[in-house]
C-alpha positions as MATLAB code, in Angstrom:
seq = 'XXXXXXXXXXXXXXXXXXXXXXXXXXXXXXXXXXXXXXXXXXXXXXXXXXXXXXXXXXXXXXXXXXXXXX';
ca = [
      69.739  -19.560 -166.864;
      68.134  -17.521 -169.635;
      70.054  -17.522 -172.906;
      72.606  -14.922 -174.031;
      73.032  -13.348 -177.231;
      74.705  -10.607 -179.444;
      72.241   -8.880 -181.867;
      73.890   -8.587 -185.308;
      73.721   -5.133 -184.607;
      75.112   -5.304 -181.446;
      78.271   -6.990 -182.635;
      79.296   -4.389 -185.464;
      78.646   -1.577 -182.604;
      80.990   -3.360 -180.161;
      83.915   -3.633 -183.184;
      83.472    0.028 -184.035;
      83.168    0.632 -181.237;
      86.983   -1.200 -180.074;
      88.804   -0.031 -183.478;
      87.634    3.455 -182.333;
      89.198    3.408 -178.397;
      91.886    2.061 -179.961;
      92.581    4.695 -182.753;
      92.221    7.162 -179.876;
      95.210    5.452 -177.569;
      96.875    2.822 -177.855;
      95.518   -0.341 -175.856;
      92.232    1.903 -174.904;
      90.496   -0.828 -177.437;
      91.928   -4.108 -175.403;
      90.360   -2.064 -172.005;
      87.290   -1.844 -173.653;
      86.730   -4.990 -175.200;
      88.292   -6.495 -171.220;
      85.450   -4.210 -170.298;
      83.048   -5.718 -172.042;
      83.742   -9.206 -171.159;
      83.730   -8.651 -167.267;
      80.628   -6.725 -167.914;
      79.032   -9.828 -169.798;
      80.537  -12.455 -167.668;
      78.567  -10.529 -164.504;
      74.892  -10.151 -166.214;
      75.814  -13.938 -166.956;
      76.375  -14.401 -163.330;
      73.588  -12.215 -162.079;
      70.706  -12.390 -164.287;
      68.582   -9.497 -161.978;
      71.792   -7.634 -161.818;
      71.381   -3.591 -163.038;
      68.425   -1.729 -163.270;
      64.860   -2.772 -165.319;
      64.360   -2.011 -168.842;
      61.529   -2.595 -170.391;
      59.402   -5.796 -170.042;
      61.539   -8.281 -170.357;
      65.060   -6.795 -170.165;
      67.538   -5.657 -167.822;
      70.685   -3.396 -168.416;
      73.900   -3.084 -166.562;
      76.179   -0.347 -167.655;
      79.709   -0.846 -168.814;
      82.016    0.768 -166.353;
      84.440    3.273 -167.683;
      82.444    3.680 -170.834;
      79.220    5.056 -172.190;
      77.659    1.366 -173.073;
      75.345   -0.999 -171.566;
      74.508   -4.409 -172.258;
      70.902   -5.581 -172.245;
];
């Protein structure tokens, strides 16, 4: 298995990100950051899982919301 990381970057986005689906309903923040995880746990999983990007990259998008993980 290849190894798995958050960019720095990456990490603030996906906090924002959460505080802001939850500011907009209540519990919309927990479904995202659920969201997230199942996404991760699957590209974990699946390494070739979702489409080629780049090189050396892959990305699956995050259902439900306008994210994907690479």
């Amino acid at each position: 298995m290849r190894r798995v990381e958050f960019h720095p970057e990456a990490q603030n986005e996906f906090a924002f990100a959460a505080r802001f689906y939850e500011n907009q309903r209540q519990g919309l923040g927990l479904d995202f950051t659920l969201t997230i995880q199942w996404t991760y746990e699957r590209l974990v999983e699946s390494p070739t899982a979702g489409a080629p990007f780049g090189h050396r990259l892959r990305r699956v998008l995050v259902p439900k919301f306008p994210y994907g993980l690479l």
